[in-house]
NUSE-28074 format. One line per field, with one value per atom (N, C-alpha, C, O): y, z, x; atom name. Coordinates in nm, 3 decimals, padded with zeros to 5 digits. Atoms other than C-alpha are relative to their C-alpha. Layout:
BEGIN
c2 [Y	...]
c3 [Z	...]
c1 [X	...]
atom [CA	...]
//
This chain:
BEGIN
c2 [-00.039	-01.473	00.150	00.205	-00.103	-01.156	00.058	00.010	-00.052	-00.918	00.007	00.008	-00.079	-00.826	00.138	00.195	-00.106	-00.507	00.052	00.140	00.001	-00.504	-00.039	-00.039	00.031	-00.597	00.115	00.124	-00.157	-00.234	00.125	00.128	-00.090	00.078	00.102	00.062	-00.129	00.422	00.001	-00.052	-00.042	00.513	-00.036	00.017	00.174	00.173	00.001	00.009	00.026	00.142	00.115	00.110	-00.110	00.517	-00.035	-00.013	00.022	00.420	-00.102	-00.073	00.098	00.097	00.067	00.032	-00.005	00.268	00.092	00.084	-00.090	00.562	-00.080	-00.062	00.087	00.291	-00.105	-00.137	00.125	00.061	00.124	00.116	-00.124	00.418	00.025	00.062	-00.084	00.508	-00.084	-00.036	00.111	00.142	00.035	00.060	-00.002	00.167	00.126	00.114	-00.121	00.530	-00.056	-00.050	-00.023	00.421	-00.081	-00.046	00.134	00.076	-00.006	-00.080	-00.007	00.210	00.166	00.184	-00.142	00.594	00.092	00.004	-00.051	00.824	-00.018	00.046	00.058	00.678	-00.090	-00.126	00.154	00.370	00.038	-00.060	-00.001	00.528	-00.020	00.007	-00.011	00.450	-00.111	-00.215	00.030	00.390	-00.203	-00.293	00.155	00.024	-00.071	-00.152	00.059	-00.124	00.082	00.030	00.013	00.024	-00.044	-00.094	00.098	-00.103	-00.144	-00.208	00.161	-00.463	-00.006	-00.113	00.027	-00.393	-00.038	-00.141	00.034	-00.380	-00.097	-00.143	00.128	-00.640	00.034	-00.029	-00.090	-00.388	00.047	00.014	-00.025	-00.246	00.148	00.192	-00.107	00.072	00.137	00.250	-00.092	00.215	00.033	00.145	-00.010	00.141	00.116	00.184	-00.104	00.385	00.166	00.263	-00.143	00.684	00.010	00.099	-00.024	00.632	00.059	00.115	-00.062	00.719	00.140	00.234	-00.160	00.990	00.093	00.050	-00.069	01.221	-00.024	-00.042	00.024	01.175	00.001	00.028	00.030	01.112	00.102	00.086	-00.154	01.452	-00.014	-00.032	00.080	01.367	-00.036	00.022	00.079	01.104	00.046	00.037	-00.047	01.248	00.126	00.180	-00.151	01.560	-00.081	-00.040	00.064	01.325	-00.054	-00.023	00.038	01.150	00.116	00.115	-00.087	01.466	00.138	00.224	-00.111	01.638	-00.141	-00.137	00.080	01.331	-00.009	-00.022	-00.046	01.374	00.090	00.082	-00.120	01.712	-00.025	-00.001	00.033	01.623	-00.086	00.003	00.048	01.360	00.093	00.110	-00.161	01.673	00.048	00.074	-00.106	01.858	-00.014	00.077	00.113	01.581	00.040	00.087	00.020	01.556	00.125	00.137	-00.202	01.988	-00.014	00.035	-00.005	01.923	00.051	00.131	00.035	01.883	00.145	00.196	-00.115	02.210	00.087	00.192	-00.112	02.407	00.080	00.018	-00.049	02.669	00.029	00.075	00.002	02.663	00.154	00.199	-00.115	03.014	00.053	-00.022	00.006	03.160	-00.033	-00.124	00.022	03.140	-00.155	-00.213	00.116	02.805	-00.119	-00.232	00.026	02.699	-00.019	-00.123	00.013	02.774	-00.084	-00.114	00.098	02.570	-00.154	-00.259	00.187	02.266	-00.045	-00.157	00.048	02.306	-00.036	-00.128	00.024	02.319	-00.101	-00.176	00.130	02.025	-00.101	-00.197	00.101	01.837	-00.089	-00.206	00.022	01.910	-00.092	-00.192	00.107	01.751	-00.123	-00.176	00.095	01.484	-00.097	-00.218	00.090	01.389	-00.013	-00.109	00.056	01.406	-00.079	-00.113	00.112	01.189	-00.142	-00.251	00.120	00.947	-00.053	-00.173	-00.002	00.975	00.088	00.161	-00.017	01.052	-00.009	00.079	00.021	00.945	00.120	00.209	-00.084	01.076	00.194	00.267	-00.089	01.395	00.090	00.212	-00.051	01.437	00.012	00.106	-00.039	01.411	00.081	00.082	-00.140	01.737	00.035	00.034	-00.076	01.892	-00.051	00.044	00.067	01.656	-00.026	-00.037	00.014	01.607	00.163	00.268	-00.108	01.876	-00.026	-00.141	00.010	01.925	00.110	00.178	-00.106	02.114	00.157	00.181	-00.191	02.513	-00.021	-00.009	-00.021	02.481	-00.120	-00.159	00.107	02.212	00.076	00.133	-00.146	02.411	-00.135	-00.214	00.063	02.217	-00.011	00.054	00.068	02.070	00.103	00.170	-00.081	02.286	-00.049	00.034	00.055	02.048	00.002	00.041	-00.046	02.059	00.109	00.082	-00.158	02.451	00.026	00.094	-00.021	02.417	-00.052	00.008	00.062	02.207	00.064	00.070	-00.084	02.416	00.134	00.167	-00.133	02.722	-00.012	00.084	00.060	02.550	-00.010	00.041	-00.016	02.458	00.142	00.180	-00.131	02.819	00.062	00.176	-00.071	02.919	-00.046	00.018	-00.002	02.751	00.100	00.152	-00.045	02.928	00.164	00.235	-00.147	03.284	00.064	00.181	-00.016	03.252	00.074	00.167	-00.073	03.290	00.144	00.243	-00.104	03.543	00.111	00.213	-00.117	03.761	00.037	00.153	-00.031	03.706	00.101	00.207	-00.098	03.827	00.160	00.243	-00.107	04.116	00.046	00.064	-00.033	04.216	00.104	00.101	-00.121	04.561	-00.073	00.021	00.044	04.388	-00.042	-00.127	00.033	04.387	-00.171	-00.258	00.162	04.013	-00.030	-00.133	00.075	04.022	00.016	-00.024	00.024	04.089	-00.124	-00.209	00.169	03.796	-00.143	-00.241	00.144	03.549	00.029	-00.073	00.011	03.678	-00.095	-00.191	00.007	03.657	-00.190	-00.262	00.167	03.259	-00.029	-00.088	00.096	03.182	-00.009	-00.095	-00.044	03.314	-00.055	-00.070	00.093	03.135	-00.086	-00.135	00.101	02.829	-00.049	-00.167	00.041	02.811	-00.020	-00.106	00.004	02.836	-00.144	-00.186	00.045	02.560	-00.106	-00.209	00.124	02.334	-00.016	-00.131	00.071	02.361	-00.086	-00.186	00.075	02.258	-00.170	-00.266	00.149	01.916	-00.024	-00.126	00.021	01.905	-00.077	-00.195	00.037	01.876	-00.087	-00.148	00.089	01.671	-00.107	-00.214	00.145	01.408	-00.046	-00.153	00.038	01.425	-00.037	-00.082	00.020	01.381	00.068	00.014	-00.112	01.720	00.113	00.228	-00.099	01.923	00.022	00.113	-00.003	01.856	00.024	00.081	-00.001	01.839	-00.111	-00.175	00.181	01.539	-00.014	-00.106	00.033	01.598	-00.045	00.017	00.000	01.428	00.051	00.049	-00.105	01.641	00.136	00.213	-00.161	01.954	00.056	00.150	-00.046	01.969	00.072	00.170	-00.069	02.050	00.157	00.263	-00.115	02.279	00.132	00.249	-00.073	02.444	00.088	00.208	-00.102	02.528	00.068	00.181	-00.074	02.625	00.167	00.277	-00.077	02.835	00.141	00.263	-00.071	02.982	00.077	00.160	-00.052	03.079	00.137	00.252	-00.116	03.268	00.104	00.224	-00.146	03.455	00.104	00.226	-00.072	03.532	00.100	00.214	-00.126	03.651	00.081	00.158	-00.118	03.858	00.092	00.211	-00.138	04.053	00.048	00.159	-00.074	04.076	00.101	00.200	-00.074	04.213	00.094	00.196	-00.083	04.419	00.098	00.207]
c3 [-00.025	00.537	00.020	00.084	00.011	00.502	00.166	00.231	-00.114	00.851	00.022	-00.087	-00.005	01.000	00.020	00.008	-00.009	01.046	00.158	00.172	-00.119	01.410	00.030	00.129	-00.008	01.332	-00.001	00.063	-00.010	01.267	00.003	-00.054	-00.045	01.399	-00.130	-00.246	00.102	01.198	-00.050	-00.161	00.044	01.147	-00.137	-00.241	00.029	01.044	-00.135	-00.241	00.139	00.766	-00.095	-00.218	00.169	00.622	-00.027	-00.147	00.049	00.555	-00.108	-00.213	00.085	00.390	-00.132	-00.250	00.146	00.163	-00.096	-00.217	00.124	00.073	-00.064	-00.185	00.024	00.050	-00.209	-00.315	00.153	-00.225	-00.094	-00.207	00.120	-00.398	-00.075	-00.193	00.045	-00.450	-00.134	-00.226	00.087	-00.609	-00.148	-00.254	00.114	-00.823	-00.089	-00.211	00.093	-00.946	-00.079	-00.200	00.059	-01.036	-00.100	-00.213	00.072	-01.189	-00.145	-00.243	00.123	-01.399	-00.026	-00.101	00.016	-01.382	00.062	00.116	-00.068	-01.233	-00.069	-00.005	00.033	-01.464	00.060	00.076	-00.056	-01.292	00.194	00.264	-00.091	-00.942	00.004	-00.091	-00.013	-00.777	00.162	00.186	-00.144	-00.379	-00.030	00.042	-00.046	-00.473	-00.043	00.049	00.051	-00.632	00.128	00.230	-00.176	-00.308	00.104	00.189	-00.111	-00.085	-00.053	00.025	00.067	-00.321	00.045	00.093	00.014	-00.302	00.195	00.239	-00.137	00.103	00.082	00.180	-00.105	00.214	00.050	00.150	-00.098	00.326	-00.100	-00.218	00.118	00.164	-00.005	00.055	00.061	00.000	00.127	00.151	-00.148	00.327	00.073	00.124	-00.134	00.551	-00.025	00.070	00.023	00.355	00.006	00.065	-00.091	00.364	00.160	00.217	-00.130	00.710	00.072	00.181	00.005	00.671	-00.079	-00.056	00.128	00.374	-00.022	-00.115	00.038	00.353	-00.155	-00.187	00.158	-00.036	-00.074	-00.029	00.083	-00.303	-00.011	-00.021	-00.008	-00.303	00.093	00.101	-00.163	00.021	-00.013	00.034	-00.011	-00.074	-00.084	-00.030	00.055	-00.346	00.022	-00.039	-00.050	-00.158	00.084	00.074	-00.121	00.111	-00.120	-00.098	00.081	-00.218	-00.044	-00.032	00.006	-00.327	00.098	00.080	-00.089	-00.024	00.111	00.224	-00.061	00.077	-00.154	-00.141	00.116	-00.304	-00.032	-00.103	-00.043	-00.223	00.100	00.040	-00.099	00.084	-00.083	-00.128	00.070	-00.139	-00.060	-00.054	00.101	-00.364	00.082	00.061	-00.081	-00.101	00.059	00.084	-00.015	00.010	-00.065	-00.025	00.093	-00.308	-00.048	-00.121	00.022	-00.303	00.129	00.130	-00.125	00.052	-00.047	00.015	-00.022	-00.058	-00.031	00.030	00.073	-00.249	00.063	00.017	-00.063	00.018	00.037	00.026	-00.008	00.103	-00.070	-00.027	00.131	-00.236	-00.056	-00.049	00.059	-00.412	-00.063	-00.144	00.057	-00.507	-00.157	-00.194	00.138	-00.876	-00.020	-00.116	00.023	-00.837	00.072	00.023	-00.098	-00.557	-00.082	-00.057	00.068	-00.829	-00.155	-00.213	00.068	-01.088	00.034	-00.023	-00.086	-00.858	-00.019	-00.058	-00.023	-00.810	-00.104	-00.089	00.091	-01.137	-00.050	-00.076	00.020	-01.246	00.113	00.065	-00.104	-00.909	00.000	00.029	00.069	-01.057	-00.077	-00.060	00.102	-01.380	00.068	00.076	-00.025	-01.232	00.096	00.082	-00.043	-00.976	-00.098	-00.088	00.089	-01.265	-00.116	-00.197	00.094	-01.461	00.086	00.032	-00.071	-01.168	00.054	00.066	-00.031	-01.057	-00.078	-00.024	00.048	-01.315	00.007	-00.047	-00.064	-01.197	00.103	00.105	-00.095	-00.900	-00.021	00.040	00.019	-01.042	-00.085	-00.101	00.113	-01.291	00.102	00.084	-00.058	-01.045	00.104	00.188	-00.131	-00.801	-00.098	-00.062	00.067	-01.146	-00.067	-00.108	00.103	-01.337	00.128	00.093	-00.039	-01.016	00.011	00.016	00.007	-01.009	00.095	00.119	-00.173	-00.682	-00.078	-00.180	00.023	-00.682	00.080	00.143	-00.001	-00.658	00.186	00.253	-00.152	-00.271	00.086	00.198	-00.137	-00.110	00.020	-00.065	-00.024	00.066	00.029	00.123	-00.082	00.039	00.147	00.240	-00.142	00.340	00.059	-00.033	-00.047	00.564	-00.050	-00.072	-00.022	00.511	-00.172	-00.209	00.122	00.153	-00.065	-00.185	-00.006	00.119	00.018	-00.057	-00.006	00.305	-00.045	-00.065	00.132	00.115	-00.113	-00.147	00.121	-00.201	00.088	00.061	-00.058	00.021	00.038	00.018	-00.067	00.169	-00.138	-00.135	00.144	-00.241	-00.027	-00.037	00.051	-00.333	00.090	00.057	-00.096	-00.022	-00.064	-00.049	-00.016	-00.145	-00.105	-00.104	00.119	-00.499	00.038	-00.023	-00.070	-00.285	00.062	00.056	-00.072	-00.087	-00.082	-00.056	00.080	-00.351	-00.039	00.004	00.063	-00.519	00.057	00.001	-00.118	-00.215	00.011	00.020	-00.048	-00.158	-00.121	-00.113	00.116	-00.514	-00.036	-00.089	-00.043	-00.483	00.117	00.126	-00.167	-00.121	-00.009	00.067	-00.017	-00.218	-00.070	-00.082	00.064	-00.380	00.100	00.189	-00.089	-00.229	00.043	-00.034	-00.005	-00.088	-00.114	-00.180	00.079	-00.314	-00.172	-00.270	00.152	-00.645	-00.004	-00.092	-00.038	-00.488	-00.043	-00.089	00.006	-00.497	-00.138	-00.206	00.158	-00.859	-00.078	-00.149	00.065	-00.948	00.031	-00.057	-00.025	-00.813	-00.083	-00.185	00.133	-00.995	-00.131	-00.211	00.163	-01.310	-00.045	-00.163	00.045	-01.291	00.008	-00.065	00.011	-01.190	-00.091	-00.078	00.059	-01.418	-00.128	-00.213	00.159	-01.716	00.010	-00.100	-00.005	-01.560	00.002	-00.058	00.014	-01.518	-00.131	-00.153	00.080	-01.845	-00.083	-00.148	00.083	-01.996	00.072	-00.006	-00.040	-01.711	-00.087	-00.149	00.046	-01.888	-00.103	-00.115	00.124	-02.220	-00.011	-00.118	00.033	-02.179	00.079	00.074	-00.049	-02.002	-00.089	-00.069	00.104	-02.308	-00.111	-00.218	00.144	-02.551	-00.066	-00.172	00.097	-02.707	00.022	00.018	-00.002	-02.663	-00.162	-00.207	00.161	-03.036	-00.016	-00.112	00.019	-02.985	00.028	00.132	-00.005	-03.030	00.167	00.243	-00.114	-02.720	00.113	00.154	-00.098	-02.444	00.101	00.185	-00.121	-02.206	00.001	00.096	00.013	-02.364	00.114	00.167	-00.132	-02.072	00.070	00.102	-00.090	-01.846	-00.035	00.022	00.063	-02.029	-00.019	-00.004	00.059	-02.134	00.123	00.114	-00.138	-01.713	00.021	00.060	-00.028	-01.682	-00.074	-00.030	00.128	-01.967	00.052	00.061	-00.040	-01.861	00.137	00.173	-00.136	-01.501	-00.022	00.024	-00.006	-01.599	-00.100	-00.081	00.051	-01.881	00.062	00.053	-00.077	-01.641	00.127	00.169	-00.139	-01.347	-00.076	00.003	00.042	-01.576	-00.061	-00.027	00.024	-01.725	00.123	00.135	-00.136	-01.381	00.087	00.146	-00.080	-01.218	-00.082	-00.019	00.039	-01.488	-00.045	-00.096]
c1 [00.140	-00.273	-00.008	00.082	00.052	-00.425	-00.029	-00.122	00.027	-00.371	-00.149	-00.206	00.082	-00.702	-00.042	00.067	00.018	-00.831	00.042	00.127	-00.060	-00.779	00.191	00.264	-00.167	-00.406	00.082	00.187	-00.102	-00.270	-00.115	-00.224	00.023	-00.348	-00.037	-00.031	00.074	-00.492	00.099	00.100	-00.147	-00.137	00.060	00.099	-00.075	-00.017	-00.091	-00.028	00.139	-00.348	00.033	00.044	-00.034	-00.263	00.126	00.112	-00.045	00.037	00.026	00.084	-00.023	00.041	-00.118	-00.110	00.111	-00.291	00.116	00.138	-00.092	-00.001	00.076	00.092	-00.111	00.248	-00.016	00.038	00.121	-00.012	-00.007	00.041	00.046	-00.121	00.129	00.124	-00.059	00.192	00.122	00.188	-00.001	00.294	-00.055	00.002	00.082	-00.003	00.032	00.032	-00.037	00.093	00.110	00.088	-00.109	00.474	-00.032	00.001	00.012	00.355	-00.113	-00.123	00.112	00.051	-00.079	-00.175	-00.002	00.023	-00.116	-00.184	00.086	-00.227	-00.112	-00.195	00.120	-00.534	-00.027	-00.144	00.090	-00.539	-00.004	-00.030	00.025	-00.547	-00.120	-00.193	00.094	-00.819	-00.014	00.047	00.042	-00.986	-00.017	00.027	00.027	-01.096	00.129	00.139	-00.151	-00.729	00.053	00.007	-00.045	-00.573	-00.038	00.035	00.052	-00.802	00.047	00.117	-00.007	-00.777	00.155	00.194	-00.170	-00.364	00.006	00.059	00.013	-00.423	-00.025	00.035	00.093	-00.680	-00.068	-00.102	00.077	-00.893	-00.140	-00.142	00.150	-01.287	00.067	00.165	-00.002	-01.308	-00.041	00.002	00.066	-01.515	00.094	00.105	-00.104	-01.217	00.102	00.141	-00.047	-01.019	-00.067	-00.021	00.056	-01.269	-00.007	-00.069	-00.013	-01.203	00.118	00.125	-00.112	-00.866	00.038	00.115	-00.012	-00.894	-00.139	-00.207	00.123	-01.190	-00.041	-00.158	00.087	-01.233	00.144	00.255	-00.113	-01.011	00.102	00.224	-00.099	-00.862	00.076	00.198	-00.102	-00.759	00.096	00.193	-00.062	-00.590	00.120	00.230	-00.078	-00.398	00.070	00.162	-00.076	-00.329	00.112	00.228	-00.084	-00.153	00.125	00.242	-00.098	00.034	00.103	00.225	-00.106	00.152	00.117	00.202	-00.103	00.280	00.066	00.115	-00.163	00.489	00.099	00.221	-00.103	00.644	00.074	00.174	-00.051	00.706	00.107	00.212	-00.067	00.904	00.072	00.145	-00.058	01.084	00.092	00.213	-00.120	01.195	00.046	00.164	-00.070	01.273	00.105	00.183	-00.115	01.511	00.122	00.228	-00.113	01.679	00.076	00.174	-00.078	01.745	00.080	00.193	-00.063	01.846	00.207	00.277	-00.145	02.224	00.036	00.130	-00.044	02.239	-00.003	00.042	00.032	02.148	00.152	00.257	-00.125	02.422	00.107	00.212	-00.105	02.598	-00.037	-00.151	00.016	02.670	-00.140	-00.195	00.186	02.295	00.026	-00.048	00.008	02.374	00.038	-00.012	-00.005	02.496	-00.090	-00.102	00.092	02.259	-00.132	-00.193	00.077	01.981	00.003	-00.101	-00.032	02.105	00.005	-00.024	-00.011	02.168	-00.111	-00.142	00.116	01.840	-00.077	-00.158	00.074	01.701	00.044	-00.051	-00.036	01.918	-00.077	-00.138	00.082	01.759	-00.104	-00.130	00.148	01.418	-00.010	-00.079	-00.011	01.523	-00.023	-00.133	00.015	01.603	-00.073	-00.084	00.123	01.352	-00.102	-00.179	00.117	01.119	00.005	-00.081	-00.051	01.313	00.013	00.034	00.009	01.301	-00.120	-00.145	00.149	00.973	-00.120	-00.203	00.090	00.778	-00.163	-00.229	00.132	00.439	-00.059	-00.143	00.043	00.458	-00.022	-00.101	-00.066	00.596	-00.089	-00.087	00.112	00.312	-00.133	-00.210	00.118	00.041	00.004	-00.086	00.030	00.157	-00.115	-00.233	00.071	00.025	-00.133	-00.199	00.076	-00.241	-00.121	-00.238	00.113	-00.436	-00.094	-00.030	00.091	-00.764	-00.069	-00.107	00.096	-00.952	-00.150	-00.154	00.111	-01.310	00.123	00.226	-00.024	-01.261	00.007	00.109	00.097	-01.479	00.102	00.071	-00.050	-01.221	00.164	00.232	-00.101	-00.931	00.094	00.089	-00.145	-00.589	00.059	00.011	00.011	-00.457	00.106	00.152	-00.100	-00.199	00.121	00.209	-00.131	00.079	00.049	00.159	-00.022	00.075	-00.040	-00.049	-00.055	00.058	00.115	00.186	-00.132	00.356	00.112	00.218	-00.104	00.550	00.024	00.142	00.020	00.458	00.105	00.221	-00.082	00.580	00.169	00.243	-00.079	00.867	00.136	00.248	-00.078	01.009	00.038	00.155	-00.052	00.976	00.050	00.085	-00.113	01.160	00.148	00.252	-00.172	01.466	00.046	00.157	-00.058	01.432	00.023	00.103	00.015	01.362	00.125	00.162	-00.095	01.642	00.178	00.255	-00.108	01.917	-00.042	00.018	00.068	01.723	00.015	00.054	00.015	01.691	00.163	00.201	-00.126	02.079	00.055	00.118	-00.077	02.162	-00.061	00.013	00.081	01.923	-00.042	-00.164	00.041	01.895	-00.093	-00.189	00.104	01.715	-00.115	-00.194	00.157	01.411	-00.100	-00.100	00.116	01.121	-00.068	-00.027	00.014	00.957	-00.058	-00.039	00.132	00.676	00.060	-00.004	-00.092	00.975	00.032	00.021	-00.066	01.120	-00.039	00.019	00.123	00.811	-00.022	-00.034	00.035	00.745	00.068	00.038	-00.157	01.111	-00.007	00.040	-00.036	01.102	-00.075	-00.040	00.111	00.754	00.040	00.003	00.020	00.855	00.133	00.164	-00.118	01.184	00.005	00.092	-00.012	01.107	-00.138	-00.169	00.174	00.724	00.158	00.134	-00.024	01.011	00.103	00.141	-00.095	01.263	-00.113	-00.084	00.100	00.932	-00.072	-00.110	-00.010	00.833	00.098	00.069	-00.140	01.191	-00.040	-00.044	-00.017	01.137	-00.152	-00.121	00.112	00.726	00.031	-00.003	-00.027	00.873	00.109	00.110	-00.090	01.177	-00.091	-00.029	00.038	00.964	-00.121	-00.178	00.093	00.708	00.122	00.080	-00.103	01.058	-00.039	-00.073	00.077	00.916	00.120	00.076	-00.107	01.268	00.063	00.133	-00.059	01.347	00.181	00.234	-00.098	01.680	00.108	00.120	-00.104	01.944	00.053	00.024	-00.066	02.138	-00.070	-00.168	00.066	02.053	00.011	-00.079	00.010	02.168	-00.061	-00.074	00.108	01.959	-00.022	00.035	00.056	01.762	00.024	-00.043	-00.064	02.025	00.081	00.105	-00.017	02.137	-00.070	-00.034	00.098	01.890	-00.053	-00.079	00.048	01.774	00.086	00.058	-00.084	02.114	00.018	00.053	00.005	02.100	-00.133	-00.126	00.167	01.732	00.019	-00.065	-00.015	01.895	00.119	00.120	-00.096	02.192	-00.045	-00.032	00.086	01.996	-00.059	-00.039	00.095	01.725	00.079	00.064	-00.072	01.959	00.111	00.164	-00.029	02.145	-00.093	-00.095	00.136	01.860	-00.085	-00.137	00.075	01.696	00.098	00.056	-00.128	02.044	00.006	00.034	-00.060	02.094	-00.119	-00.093]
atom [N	CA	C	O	N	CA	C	O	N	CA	C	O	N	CA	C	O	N	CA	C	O	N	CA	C	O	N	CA	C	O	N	CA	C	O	N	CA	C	O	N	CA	C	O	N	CA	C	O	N	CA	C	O	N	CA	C	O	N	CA	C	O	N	CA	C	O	N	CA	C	O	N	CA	C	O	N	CA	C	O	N	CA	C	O	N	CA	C	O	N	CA	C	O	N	CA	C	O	N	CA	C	O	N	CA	C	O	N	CA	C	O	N	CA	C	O	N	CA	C	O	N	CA	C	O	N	CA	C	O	N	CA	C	O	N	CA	C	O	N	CA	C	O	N	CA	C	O	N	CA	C	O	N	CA	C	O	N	CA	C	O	N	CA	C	O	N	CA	C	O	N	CA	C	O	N	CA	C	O	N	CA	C	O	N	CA	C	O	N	CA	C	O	N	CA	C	O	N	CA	C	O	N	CA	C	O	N	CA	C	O	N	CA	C	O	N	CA	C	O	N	CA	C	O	N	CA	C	O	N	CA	C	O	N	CA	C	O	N	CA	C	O	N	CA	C	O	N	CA	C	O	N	CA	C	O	N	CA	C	O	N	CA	C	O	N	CA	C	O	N	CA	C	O	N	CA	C	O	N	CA	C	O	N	CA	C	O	N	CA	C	O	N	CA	C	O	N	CA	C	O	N	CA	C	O	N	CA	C	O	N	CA	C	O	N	CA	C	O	N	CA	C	O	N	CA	C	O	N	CA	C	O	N	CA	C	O	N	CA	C	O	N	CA	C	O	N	CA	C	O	N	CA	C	O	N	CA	C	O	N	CA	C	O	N	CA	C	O	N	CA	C	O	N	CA	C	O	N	CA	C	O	N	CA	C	O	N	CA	C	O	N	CA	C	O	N	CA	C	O	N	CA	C	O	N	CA	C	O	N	CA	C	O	N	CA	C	O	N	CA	C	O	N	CA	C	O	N	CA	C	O	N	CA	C	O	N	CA	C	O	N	CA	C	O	N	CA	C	O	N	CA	C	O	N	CA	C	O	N	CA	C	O	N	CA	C	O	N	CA	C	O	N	CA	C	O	N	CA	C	O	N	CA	C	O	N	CA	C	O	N	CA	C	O	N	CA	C	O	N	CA	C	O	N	CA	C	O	N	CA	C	O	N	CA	C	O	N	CA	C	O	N	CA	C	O	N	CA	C	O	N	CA	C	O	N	CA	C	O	N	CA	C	O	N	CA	C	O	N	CA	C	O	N	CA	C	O	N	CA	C	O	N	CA	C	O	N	CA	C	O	N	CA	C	O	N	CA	C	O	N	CA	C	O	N	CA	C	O	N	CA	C	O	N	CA	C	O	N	CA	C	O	N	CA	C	O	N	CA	C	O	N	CA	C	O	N	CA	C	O	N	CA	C	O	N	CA	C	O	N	CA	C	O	N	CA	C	O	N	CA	C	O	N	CA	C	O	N	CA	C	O	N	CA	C	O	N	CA	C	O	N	CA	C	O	N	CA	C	O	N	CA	C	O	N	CA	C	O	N	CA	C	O	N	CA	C	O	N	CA	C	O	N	CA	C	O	N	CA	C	O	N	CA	C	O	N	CA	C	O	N	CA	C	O	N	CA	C	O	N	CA	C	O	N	CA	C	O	N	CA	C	O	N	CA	C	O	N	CA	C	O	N	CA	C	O	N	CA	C	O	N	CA	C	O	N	CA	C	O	N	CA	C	O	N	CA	C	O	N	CA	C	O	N	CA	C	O	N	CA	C	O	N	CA	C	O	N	CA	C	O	N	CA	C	O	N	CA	C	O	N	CA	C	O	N	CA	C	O	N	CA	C	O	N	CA	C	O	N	CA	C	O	N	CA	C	O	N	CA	C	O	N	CA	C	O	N	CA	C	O	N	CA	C	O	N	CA	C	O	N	CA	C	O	N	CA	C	O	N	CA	C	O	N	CA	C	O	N	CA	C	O	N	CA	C	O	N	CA	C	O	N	CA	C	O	N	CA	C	O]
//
């Protein structure tokens, strides 16, 4: 039988709605999200959840900054490894959380908020938190560079290691091997930090 509403706490309810959303994302992709199929996956109305999420944005802001934290997990191990190899780990990492979680992985980027609604603190910092790990080498292998070379130097290295995961998860790499991919970030890191070093 179906809990009642009085059976679990605020807490207890956002979780099981992230828990159902995040079902419905792996099982049928970010078109079929939607407030009433999570409430239906719950046992709960559609109302009871704006009571938990301010608006759908909401909700998908909350999906993607516990996916973030997921990634951030799966970099966890690399931390402390040589910066040149430290940034490779990582870009292999990438690969592969988005070869494991594809869904999820597609909607940091595929969801669109209005212009006028200001992301949440916690997922800012998650976003900030990723490009700290890619900063960190960066800074070590360049100590005289300024912060704000630094933050370039990460965007502009990891915008090129996320399209390589874009396109290998569309099968648009055009190339037989299946390990391209990895290759290919590896490839994209030691280019880039030798033309930037040098």
């Amino acid at each position: 039988m179906m809990a009642r509403r009085n059976d679990h706490s605020r807490d207890e309810l956002q979780q099981m709605a992230l828990q159902a959303a995040e079902r419905l994302l792996d099982e049928q992709g970010a078109e079929a999200l939607s407030t009433r199929k999570i409430a239906a996956a719950i046992g709960y109305s559609v109302g009871s959840l704006y009571q938990l999420f301010r608006n759908y944005d909401d909700l998908c802001w909350q999906i993607n900054s516990r996916t973030l934290q997921q990634l951030l997990q799966a970099l966890a191990p690399h931390d402390g490894k040589p910066p040149r190899e430290a940034l490779k780990a990582y870009a292999l990492g990438y690969l592969q959380f988005a070869g494991q979680q594809p869904q999820r992985w597609s909607l940091l980027f595929e969801h669109r908020s209005p212009a006028e609604l200001a992301t949440p603190v916690e997922l800012d910092g998650a976003i900030a938190q990723l490009f700290g790990l890619i900063e960190q080498p960066l800074a070590a292998l360049l100590p005289e560079q300024p912060a704000q070379e630094i933050e370039l130097a990460a965007r502009t290295l990891w915008s090129g290691v996320h399209g390589v995961a874009v396109l290998s998860s569309k099968d648009k790499l055009f190339h037989a091997d299946p390990g391209s991919a990895g290759r290919m970030v590896t490839d994209l890191i030691d280019r880039y930090l030798d033309g930037w070093r040098g």
